[in-house]
N, C-alpha and C positions, 0 to 999 in steps of 0.2 A: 672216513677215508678221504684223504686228498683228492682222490679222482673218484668220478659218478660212472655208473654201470656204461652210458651214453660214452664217456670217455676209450673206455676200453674195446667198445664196438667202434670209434672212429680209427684207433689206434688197427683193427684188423681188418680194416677197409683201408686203411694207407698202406698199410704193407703189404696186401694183396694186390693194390693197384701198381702197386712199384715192381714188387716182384714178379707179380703174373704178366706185365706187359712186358719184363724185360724178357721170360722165356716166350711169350706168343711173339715178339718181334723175332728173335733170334730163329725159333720156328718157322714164322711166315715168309721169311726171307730167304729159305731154301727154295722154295718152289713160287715166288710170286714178287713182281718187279720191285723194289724199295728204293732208297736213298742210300744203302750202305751197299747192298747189291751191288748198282751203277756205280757208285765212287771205285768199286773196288777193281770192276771192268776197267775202269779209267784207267788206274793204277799197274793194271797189268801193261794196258801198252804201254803207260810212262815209262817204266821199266825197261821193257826192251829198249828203247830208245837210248837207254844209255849207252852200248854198245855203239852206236854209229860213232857216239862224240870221245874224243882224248879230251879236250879239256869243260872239265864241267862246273863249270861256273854256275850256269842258268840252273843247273838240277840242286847245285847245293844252296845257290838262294830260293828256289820254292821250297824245300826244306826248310831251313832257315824261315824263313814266313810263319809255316805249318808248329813250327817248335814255337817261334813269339806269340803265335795266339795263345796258346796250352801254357807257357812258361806264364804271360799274362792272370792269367785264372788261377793259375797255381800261388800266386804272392798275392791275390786280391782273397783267397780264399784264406790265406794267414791272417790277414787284415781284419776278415770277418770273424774268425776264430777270436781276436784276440777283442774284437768288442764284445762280441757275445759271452765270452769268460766275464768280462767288466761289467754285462748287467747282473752280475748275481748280487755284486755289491747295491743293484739299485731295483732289490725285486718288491721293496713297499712302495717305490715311486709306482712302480711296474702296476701294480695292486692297485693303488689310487685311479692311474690311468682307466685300467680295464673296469674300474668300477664305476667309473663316469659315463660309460658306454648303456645306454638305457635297455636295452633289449639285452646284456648280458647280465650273466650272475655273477656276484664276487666272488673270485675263485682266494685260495688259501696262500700262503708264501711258497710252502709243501708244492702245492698244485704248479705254479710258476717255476718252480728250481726244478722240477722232472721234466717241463713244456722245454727249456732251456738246455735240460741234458740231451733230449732230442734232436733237437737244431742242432748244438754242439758234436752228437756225431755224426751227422747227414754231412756236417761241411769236415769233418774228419776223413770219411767214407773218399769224399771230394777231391780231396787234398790228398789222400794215398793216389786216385785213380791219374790225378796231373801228374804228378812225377810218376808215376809210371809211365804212361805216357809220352813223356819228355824223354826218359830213358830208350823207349825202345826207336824214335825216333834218331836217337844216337847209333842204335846199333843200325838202322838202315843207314847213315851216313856210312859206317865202317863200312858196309857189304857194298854200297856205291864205289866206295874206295877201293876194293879188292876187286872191280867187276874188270875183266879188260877190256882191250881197245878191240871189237872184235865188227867193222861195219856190215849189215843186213846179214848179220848169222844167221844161218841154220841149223846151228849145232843145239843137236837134244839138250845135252847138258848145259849151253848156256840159255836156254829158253827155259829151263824147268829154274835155272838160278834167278830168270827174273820173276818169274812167277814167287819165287823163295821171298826175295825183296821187296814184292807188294803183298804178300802176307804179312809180315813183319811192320810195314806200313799200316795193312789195314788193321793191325792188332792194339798198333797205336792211335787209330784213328778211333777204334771200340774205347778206347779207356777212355779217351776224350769225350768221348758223346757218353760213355757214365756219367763222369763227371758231372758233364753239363744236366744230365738227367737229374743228378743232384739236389743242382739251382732249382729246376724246375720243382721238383717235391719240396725242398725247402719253402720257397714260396707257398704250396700250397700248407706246411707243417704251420706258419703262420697264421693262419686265418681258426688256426687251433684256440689259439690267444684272444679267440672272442669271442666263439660257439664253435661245439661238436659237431651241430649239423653241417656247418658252413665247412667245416675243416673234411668232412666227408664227402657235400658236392665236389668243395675245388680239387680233392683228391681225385675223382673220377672226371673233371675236365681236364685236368692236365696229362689223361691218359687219353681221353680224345684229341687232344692240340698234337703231343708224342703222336697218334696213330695218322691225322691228318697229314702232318709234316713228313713221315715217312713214308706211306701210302699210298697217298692222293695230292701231292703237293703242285703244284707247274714248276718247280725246280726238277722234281723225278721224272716228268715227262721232259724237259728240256734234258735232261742226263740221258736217259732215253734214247732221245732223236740222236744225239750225239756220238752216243754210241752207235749206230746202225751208218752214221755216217763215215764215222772211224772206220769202219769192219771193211766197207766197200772199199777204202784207200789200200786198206792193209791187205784185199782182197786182189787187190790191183796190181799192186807192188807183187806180190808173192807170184801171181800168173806172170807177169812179165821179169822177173828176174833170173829164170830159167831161160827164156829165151836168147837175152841178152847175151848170157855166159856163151851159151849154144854159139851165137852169131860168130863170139867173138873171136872161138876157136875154128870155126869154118873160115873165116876171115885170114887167121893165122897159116 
């Protein structure tokens, strides 16, 4: 057989660590502070915000930003496709290499073109989630474009539309951090390419680095703080914009 029993226990330890941390995030994020959590608070008030402004300039260049990251990874992720296709032509060089390596075993040609289908759809996988992605960040441009000119609403319907808008945001911002989640296994699918065991730890580190970063980060607690700072403004504004109105008709 091309692949050793060892082989097939690393293979469901990679996929358990991918797919089990991507349902225990999406889980633990319901009830416990994260990184996508906080982004998505953000997003909410971005949103309302659009309503004060008629002309929006500033909200379609952060757009615009958020799209050239994702649009970047998207054609860097072709790039890599298209090498990784090119080493199948060069899997004896591949072979020689891996067999220089002293602490590894010669693996087979067999054993190399399936290591190689792997990788080939991790950044497969990659490359649908970018242009996804990319896409739905379009459709929030559209619903930007449709929002109206409406300054410090209070109207139900347009507050539940901006909430609508940083949904659609944040569903783009999910496919992106797939995506990225990608790279990250991909890297660890490499290390496949010299031992099983090794390809086993890095798969279970790179679910600690993922839980770190979303977690336990000093970025999540700086989102955090931020948020709470937000709230107080937003908290501020809302008590004194009743008044004002109030004033302004007693006045009259």
């Amino acid at each position: 057989m091309p692949l050793h029993l060892i082989d097939f226990v690393a293979i469901i330890i990679f996929v358990t660590c991918w797919v089990g941390y991507t349902f225990f995030s999406k889980a633990k994020a319901k009830n416990t502070a994260c990184i996508s959590r906080c982004t998505q608070q953000h997003r909410i008030l971005w949103m309302r915000q659009i309503f004060d402004t008629e002309v929006r300039v500033a909200h379609a260049a952060l757009l615009a930003n958020l799209e050239r990251n994702v649009a970047f990874f998207a054609s860097t992720t072709l790039f890599v496709l298209a090498g990784a296709l090119a080493l199948f032509s060069q899997v004896e060089q591949i072979r020689g290499v891996l067999a220089s390596i002293t602490f590894t075993r010669e693996p087979s040609v067999v054993a190399i073109q399936i290591k190689l289908c792997f990788l080939i759809g991790i950044f497969v996988m990659a490359f649908f989630q970018f242009t996804w992605s990319m896409r739905q960040y379009g459709f929030v441009n559209i619903m930007i474009g449709a929002a109206p000119y409406e300054p410090r609403t209070q109207k139900p319907h347009l507050l539940s539309y901006a909430k609508q808008m940083a949904v659609a945001q944040d569903q783009a911002a999910h496919a992106y951090n797939y995506g990225l989640r990608s790279y990250y296994f991909s890297l660890s699918l490499l290390s496949w390419f010299i031992d099983p065991l090794i390809f086993m730890s890095s798969s279970v580190f790179v679910v600690l680095v993922l839980y770190r970063r979303e977690f336990k980060s000093k970025a999540l607690k700086a989102l955090q703080k931020g948020i709470r700072e937000l709230e107080k403004e937003t908290s501020t504004t809302s008590r004194n914009e009743p008044f004002k109105v109030q004033k302004k008709k007693v006045v009259e």
